[in-house]
N, C-alpha and C positions, 0 to 999 in steps of 0.2 A: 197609627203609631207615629211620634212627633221622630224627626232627623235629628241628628246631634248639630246638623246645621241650622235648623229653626229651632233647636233649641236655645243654642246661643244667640239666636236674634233675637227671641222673645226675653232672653233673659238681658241683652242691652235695653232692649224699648221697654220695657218695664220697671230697669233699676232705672234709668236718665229719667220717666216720671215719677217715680218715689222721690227720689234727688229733688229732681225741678217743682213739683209740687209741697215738699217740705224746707228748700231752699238751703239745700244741703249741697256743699262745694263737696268734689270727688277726694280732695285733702283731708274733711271734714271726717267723711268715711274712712280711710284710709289710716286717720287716727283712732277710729274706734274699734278698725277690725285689726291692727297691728301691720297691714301690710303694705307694702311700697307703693305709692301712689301712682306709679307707671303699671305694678298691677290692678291696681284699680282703675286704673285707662284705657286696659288691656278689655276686661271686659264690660264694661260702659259705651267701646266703642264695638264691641259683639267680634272681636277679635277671638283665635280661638289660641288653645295654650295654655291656659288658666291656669297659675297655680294649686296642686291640690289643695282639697278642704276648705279654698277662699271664698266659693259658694256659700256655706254654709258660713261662714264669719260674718260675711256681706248678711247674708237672711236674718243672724241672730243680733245684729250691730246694728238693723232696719224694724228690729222686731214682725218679723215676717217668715216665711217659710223658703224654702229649696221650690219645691212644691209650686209655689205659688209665684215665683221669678221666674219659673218655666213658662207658666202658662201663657197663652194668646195674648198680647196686651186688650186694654180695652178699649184703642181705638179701633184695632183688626175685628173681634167681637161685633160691636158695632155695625160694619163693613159690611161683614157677611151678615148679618141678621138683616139688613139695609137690602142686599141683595137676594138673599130669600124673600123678601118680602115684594122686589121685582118682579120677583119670577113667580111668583103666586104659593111659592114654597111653604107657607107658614099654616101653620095649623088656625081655623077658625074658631074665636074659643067664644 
């Protein structure tokens, strides 16, 4: 079960690369979900406090999910699969 504190981390390191791989200023955002771009800094910077329902503005203004902002980014992913595979963890296929 994910913390509501890595939750919100995974949900900063994952909007900052949708952003930084689309080269989308957090203003940018900020103008297409309606909301003040202090809170869109708010959680970019994985600060917690979020205004309600700004999750879901962020996912639908990213074309993306709730869901999916949550998840591990895919550097951490990586990381660990890296690590399984140290430690002989991986399935032989």
């Amino acid at each position: 079960m994910i913390t509501n504190k890595q939750a919100v981390r995974n949900i900063a390191a994952n909007l900052q690369r949708i952003l930084r791989d689309r080269g989308m200023p957090q203003r940018q955002l900020a103008l297409r979900t309606g909301d003040h771009p202090t809170a869109i800094g708010r959680v970019y910077r994985g600060e917690s406090g979020s205004a309600p329902g700004i999750l879901g503005r962020i996912a639908e203004a990213l074309d993306t999910s709730v869901d999916l902002l949550m998840q591990p980014p895919r550097e951490e992913i990586r990381e660990e699969s890296a690590d399984s595979t140290k430690l002989g963890l991986t399935r032989a296929g």
